[in-house]
C-alpha positions as CSV (number, residue, x, y, z in Angstrom):
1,X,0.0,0.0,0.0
2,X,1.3,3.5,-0.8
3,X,-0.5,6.2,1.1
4,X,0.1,8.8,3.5
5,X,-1.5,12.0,4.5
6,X,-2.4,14.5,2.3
7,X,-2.2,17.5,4.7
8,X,-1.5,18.3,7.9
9,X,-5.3,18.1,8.8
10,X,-7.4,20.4,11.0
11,X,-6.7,21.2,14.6
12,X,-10.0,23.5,14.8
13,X,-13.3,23.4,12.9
14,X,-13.8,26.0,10.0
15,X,-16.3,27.2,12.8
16,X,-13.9,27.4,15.6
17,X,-11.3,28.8,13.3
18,X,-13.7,31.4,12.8
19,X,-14.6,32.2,16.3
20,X,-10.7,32.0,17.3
21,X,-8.9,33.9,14.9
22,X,-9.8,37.4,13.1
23,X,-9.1,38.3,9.6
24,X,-6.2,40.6,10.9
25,X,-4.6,37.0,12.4
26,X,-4.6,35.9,8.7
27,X,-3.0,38.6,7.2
28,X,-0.4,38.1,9.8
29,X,0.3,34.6,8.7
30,X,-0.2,34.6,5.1
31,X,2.9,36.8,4.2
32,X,4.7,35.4,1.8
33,X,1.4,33.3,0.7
34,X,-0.5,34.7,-2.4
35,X,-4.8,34.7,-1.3
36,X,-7.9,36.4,-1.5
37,X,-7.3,39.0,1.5
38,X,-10.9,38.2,2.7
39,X,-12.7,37.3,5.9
40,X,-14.0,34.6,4.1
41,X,-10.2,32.7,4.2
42,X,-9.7,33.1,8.0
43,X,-11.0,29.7,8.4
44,X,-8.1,28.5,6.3
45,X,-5.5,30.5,8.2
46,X,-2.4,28.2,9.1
47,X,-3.2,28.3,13.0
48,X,-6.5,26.2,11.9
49,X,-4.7,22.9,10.6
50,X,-2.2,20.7,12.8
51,X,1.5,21.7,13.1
52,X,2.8,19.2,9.7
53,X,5.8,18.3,11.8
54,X,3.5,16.6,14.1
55,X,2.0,14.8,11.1
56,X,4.8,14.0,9.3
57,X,6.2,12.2,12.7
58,X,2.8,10.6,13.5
59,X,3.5,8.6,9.9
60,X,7.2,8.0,10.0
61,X,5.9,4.3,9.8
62,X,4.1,4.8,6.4
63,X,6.5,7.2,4.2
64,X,9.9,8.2,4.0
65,X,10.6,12.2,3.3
66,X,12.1,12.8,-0.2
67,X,11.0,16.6,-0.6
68,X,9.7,19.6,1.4
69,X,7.3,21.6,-0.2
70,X,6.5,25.1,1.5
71,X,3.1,26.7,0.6
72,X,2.9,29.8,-1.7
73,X,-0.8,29.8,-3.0
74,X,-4.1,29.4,-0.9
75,X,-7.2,29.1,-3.2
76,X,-10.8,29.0,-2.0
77,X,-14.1,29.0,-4.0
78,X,-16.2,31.2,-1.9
């Protein structure tokens, strides 16, 4: 089987995200990310998802790390 996870997942709901972080937050984060500066993306801000190093360790068993890809695009349909 060849699988592993796609992302890093979600630490807080779109909801909580929401309720937790304000559109100000996302700016904050997103430098150096190209997006739609809209409140509609603060649920997508980088604070939402699990920290991918945490990830990445919780499936050392099921890949092995050949590249690192860093994020420079965050597109939403809205």
């Amino acid at each position: 089987m060849c699988s592993a996870p796609h992302g890093a997942g979600r630490q807080f709901s779109r909801t909580e995200a929401r309720k937790r972080f304000t559109h100000e937050n996302l700016r904050e984060r997103m430098v150096g990310i190209e997006f739609r500066d809209s409140a509609d993306f603060i649920d997508e801000i980088p604070d939402a998802y699990k920290p991918i190093d945490v990830v990445m360790e919780d499936a050392r068993d099921l890949v092995s790390i050949e590249h690192e890809l860093r994020q420079i695009l965050n597109v939403k349909g809205t």
